[in-house]
Backbone as CSV, one residue per row, in Angstrom:
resi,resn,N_x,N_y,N_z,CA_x,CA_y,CA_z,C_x,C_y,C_z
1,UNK,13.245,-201.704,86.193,13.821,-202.824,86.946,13.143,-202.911,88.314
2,UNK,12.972,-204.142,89.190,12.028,-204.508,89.953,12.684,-204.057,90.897
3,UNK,11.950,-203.202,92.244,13.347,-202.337,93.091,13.096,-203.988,94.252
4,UNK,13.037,-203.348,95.795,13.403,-204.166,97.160,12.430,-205.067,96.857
5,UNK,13.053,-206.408,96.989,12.379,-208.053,96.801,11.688,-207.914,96.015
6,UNK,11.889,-207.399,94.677,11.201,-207.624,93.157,10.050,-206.680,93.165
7,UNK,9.633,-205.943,94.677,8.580,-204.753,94.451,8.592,-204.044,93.202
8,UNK,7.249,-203.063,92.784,7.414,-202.214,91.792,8.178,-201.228,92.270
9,UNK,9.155,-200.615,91.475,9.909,-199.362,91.754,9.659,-198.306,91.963
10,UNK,10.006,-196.957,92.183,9.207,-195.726,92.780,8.911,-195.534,91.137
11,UNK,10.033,-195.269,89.973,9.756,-195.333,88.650,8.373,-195.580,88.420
12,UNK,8.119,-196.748,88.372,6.442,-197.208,87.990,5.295,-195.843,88.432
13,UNK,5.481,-195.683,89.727,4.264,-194.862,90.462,4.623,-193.119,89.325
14,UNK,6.256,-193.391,89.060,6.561,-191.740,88.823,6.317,-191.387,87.564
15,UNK,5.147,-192.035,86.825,4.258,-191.818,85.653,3.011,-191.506,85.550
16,UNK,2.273,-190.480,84.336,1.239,-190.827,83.795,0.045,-191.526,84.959
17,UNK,-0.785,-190.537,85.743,-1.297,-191.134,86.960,-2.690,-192.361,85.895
18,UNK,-3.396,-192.117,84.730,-4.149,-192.885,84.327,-3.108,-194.283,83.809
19,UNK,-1.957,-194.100,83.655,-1.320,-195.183,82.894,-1.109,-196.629,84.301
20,UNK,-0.426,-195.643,85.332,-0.598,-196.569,86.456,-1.451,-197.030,86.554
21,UNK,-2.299,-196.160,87.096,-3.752,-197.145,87.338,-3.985,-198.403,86.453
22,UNK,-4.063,-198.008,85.164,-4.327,-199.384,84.105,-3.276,-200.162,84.599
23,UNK,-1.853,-200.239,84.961,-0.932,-200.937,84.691,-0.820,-201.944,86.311
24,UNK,-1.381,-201.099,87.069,-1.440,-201.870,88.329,-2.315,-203.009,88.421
25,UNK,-3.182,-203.471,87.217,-4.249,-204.123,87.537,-3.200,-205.479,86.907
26,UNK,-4.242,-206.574,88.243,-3.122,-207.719,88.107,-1.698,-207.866,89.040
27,UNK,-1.687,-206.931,89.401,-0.090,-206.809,90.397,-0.883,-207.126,91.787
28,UNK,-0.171,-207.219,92.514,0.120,-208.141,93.746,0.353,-207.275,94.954
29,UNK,-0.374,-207.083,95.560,-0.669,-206.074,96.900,-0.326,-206.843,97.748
30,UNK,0.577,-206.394,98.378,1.036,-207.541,99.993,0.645,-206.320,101.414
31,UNK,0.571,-207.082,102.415,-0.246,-206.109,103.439,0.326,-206.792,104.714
32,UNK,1.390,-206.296,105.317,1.551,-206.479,106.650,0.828,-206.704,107.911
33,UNK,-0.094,-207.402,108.713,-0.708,-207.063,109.996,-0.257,-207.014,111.108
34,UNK,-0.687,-206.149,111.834,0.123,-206.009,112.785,0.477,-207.191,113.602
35,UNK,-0.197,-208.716,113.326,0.086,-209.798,113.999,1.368,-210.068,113.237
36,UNK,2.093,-209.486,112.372,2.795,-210.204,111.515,2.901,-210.638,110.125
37,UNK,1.379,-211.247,110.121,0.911,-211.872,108.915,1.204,-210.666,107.670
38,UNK,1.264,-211.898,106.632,1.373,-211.107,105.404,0.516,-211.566,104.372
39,UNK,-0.660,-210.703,104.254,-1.755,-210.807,103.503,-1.370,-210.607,101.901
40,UNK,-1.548,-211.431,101.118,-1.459,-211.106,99.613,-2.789,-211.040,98.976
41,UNK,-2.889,-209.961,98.085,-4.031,-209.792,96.887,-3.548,-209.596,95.854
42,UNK,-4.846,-209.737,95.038,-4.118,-208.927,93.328,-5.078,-207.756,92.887
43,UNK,-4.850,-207.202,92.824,-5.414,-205.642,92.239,-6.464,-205.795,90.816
44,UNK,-7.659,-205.793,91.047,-8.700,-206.267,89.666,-9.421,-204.520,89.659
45,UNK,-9.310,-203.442,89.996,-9.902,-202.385,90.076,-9.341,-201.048,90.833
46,UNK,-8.926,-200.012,89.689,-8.122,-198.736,90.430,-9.745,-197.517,89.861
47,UNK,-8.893,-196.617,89.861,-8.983,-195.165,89.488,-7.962,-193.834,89.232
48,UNK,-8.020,-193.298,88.805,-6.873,-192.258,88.630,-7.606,-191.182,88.808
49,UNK,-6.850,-190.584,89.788,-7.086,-188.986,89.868,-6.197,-188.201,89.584
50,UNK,-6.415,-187.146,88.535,-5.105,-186.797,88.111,-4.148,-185.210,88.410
51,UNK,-4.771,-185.141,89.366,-4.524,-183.746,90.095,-5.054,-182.343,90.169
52,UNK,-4.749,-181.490,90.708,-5.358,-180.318,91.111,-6.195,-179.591,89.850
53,UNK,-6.063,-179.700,88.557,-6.633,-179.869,87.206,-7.851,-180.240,87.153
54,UNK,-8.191,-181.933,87.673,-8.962,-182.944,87.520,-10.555,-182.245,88.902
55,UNK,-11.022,-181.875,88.516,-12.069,-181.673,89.550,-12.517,-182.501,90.600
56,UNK,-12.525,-183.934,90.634,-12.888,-185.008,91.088,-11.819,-185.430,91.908
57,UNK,-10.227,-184.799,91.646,-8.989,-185.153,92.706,-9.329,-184.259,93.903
58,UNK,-8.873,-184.788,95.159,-9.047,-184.072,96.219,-8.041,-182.793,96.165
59,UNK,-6.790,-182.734,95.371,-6.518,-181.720,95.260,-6.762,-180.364,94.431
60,UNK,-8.125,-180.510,93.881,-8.497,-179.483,92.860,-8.607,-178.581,93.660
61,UNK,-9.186,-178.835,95.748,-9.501,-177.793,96.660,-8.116,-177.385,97.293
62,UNK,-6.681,-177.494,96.642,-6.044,-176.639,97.157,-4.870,-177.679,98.476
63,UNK,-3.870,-177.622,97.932,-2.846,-178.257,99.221,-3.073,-178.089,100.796
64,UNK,-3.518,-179.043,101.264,-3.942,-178.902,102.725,-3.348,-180.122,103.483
65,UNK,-3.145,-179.836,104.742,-2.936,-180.971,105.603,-2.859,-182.503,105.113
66,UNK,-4.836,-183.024,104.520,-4.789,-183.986,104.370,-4.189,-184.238,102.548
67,UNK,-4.040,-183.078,102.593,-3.729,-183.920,100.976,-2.244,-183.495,100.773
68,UNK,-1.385,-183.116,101.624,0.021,-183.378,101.436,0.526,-184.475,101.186
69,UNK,0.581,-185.534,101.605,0.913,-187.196,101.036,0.874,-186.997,99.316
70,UNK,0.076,-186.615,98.705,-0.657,-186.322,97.321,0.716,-185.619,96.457
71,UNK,0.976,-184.436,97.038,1.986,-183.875,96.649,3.715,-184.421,96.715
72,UNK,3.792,-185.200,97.154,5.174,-186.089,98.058,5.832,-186.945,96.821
73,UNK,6.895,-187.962,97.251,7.492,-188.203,96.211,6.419,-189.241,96.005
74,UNK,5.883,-189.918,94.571,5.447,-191.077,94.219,5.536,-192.775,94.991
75,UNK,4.607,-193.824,94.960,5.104,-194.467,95.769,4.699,-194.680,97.119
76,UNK,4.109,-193.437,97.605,3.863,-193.965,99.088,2.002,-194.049,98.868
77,UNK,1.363,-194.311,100.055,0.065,-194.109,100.515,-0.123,-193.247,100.822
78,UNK,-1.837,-193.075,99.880,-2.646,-191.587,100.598,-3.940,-192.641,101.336
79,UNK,-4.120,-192.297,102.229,-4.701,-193.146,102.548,-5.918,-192.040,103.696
80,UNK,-7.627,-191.910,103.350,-8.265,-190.866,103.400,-9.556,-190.930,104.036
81,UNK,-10.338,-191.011,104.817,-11.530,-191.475,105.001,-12.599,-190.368,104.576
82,UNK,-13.820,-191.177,104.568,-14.700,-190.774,103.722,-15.520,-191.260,105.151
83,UNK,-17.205,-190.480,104.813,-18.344,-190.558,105.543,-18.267,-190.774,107.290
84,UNK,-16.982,-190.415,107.420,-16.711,-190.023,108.501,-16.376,-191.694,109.173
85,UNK,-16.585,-192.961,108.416,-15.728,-193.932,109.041,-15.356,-195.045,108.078
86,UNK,-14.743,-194.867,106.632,-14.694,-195.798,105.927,-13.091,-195.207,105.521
87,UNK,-11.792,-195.869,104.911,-11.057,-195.306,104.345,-10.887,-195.765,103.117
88,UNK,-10.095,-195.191,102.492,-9.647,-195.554,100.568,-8.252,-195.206,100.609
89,UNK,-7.741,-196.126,100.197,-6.455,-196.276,99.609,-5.799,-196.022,98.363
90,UNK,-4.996,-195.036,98.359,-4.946,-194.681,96.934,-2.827,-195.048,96.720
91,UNK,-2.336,-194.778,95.811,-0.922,-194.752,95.425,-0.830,-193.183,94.926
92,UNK,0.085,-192.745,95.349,0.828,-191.160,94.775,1.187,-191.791,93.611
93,UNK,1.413,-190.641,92.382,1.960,-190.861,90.923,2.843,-189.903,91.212
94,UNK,3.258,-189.644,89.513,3.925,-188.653,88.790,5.083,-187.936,89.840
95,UNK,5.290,-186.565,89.639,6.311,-186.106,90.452,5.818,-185.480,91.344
96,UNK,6.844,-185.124,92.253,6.838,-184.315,93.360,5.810,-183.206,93.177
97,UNK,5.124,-182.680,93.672,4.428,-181.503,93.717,2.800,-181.384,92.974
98,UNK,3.283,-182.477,92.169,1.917,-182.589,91.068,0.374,-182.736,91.646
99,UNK,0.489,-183.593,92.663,-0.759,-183.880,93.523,-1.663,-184.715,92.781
100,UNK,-1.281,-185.766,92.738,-2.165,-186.990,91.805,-1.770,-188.232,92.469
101,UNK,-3.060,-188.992,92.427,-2.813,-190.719,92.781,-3.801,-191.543,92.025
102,UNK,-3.625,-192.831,92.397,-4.377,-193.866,91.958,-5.217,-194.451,92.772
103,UNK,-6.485,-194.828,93.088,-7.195,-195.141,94.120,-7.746,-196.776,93.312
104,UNK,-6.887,-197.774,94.532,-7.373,-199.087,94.524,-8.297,-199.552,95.178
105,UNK,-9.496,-199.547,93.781,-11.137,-199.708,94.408,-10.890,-201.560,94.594
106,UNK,-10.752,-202.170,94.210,-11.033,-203.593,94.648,-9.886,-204.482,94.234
107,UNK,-9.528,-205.530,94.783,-8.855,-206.496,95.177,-9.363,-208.055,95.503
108,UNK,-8.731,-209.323,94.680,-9.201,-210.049,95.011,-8.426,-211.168,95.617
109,UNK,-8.538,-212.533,95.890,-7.850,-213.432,96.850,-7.057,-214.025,95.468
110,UNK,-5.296,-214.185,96.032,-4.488,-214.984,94.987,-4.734,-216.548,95.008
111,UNK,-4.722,-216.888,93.653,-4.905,-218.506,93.234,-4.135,-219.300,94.427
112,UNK,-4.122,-220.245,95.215,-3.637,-220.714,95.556,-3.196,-220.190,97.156
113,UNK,-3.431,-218.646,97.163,-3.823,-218.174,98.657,-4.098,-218.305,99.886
114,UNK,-3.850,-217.109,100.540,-5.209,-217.470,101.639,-6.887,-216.942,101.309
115,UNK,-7.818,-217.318,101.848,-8.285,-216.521,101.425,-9.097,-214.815,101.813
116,UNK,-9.515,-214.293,101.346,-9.839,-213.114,101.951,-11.172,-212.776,102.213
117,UNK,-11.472,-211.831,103.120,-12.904,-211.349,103.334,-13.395,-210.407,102.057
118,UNK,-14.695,-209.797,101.803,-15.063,-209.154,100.870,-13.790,-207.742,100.448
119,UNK,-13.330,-207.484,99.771,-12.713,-207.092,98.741,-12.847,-205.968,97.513
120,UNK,-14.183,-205.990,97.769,-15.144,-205.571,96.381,-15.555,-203.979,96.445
121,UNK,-14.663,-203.036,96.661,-14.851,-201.646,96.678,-14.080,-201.365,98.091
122,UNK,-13.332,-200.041,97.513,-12.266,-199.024,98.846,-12.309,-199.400,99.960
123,UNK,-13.742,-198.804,100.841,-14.224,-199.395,102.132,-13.534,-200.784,102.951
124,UNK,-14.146,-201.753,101.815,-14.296,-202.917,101.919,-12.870,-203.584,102.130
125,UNK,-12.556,-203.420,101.246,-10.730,-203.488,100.464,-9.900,-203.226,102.323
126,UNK,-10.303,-202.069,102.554,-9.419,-201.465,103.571,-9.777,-201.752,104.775
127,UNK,-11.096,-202.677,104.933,-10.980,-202.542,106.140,-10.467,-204.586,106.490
128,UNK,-10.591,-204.997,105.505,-9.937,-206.499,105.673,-9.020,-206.596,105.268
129,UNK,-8.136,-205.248,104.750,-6.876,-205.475,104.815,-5.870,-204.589,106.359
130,UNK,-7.232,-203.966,107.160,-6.459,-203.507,108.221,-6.094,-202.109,107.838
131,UNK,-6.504,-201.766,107.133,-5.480,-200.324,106.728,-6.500,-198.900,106.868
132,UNK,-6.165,-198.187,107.635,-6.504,-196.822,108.154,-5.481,-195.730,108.097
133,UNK,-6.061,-194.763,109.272,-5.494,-193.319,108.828,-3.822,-193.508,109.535
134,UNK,-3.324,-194.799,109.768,-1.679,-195.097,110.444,-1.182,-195.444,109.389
135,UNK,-1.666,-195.722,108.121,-0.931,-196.055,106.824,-0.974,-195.137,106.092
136,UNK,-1.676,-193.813,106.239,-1.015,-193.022,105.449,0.262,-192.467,105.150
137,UNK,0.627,-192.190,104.293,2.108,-191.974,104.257,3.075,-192.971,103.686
138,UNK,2.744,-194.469,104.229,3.155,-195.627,104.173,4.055,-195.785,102.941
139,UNK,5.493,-195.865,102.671,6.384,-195.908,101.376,6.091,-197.006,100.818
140,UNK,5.408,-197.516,99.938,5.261,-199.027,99.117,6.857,-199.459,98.400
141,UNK,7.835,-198.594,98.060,8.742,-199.204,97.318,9.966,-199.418,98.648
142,UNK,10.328,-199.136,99.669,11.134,-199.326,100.882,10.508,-199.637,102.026
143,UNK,9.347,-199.547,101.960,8.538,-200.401,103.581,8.190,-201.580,104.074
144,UNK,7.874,-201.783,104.983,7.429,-203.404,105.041,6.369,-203.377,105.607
145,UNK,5.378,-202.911,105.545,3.698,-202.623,105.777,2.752,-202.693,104.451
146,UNK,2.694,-202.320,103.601,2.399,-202.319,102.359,3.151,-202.211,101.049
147,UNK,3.399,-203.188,100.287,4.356,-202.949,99.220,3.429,-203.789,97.863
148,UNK,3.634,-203.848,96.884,3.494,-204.275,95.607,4.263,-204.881,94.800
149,UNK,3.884,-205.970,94.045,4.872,-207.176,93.287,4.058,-206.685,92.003
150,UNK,4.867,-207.011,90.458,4.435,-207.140,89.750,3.114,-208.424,89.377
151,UNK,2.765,-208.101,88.395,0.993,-209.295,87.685,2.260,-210.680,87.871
152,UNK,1.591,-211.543,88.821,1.692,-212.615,87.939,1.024,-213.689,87.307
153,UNK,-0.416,-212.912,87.085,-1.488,-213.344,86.347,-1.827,-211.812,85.195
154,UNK,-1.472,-211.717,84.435,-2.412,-210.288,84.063,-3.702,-210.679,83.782
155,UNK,-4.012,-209.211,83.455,-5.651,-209.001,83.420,-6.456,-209.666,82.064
156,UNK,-6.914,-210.299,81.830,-7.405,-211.200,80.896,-7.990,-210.030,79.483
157,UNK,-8.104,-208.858,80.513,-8.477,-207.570,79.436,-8.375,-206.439,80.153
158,UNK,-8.476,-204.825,79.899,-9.273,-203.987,80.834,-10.476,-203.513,80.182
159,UNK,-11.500,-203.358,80.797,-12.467,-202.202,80.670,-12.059,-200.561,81.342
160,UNK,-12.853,-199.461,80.822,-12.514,-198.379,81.531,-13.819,-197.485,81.532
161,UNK,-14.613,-196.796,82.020,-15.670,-196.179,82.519,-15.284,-195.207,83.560
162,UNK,-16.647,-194.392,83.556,-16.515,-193.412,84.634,-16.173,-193.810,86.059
163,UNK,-15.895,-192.817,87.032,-15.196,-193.003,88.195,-16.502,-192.970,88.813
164,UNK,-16.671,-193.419,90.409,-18.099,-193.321,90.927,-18.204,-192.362,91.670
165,UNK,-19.078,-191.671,92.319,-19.527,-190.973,93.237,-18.702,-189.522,93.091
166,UNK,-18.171,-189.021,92.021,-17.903,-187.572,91.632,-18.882,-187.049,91.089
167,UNK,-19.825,-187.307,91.066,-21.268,-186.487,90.003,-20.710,-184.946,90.023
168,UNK,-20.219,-184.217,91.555,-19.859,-182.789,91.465,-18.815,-182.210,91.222
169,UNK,-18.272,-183.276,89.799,-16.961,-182.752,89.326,-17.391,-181.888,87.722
170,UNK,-18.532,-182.331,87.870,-18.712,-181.612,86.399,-18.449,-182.845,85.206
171,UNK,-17.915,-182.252,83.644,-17.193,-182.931,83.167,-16.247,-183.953,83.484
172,UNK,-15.817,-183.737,84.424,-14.966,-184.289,85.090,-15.617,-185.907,85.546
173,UNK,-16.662,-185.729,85.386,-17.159,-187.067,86.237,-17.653,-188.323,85.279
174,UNK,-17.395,-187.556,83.991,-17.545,-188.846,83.112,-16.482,-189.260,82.419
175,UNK,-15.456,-189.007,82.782,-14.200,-189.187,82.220,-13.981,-190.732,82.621
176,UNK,-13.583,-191.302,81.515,-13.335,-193.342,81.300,-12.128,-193.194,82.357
177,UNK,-11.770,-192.878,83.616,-10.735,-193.294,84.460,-10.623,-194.268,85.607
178,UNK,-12.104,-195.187,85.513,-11.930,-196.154,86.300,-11.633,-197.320,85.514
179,UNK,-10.338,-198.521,85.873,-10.452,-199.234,84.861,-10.575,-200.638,85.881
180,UNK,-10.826,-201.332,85.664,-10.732,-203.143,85.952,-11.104,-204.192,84.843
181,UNK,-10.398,-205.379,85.948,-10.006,-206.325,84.857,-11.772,-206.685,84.523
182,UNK,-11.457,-207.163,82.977,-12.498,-207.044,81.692,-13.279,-208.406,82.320
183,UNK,-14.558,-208.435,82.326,-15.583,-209.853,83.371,-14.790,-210.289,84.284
184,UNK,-14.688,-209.604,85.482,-14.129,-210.156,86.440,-15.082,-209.875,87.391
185,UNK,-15.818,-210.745,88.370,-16.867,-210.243,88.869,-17.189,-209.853,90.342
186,UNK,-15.555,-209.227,90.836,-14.764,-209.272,92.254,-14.831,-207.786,92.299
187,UNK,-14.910,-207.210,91.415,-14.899,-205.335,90.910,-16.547,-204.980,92.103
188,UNK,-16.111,-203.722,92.393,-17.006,-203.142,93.158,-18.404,-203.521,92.966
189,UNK,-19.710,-203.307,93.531,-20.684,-203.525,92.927,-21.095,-202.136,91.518
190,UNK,-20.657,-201.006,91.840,-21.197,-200.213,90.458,-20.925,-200.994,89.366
191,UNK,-19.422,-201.368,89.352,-18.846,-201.954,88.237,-19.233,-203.380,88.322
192,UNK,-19.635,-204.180,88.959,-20.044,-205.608,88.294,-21.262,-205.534,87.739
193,UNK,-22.427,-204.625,88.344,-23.631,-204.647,87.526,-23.117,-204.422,85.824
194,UNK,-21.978,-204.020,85.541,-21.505,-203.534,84.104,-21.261,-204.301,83.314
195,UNK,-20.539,-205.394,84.501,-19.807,-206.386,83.737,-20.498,-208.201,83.187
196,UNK,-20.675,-208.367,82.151,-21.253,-209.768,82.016,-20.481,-210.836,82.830
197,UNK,-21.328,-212.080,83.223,-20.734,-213.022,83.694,-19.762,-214.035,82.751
198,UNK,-18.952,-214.593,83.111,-17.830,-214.891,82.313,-18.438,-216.688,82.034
């Protein structure tokens, strides 16, 4: 059942971290700015990391500072920077302690919208939606900074392929856990070179 103003429920996040991921695609990312504004997207590209198990999750190196959010109840933002100035946005899954999320690689502008700046991979995603290392933590099912609506377009299909830039997970790095919507050509650049034009 749809929890505060029809958001997805903590339920949704408190599953199966690859099932989310697939299931988020198509749902409806809303984004607070600090002017007020309330930015809407729809989610065309995740990832699943599936915890301290998964070589390629940041928690395979062990509960630390930054990856407590990871471990927390489902539902909120991990939210992480990379190369010392880009961040990625991910969703906590499953239960308490498990240390798994979903990382929403790309996002595109809703039909009828406003519209948005580039979109098309983590980085990108996060930095025209405003979101840095003050949203970590951030509760998506009780907050009013970042929250999530169910598809109200679904995904016309999914595809699923490897995740990018883990090469040093081992096995781990070819595992089908990145999924987006099937010719959609808003998906990161790894993944659109993949995808035919529609």
């Amino acid at each position: 059942m749809p929890g505060v103003d029809g958001r997805l429920p903590r339920d949704f996040y408190a599953r199966e971290t690859a099932l989310v991921a697939r299931e988020l695609l198509g749902c409806r990312l809303f984004r607070r700015l600090p002017s007020g504004e309330v930015v809407e997207a729809r989610i065309i590209e995740t990832e699943g990391y599936l915890g301290p198990h998964d070589q390629a999750c940041h928690t395979a190196r062990g509960r630390t500072p930054r990856t407590e959010v990871m471990f927390g109840p489902a539902g909120h933002a991990y939210v992480y920077m990379i190369y010392g100035m880009h961040f990625c946005l991910n969703f906590v899954t499953e239960r308490v302690d498990h240390g798994s999320a979903a990382l929403i690689r790309a996002v595109e502008a809703v039909p009828g919208g406003a519209p948005l700046g580039r979109c098309d991979g983590p980085a990108r995603l996060c930095r025209t939606l405003g979101i840095g290392k003050a949203e970590n933590g951030l509760d998506l099912v009780e907050g009013d900074a970042l929250w999530v609506l169910p598809a109200r377009t679904p995904p016309v299909g999914i595809s699923a392929g490897p995740r990018v830039g883990v090469d040093y997970a081992g096995e781990w790095a070819a595992a089908p856990l990145r999924f987006w919507e099937s010719g959609n050509r808003g998906v990161s650049p790894v993944g659109a070179a993949k995808v035919p034009r529609r």
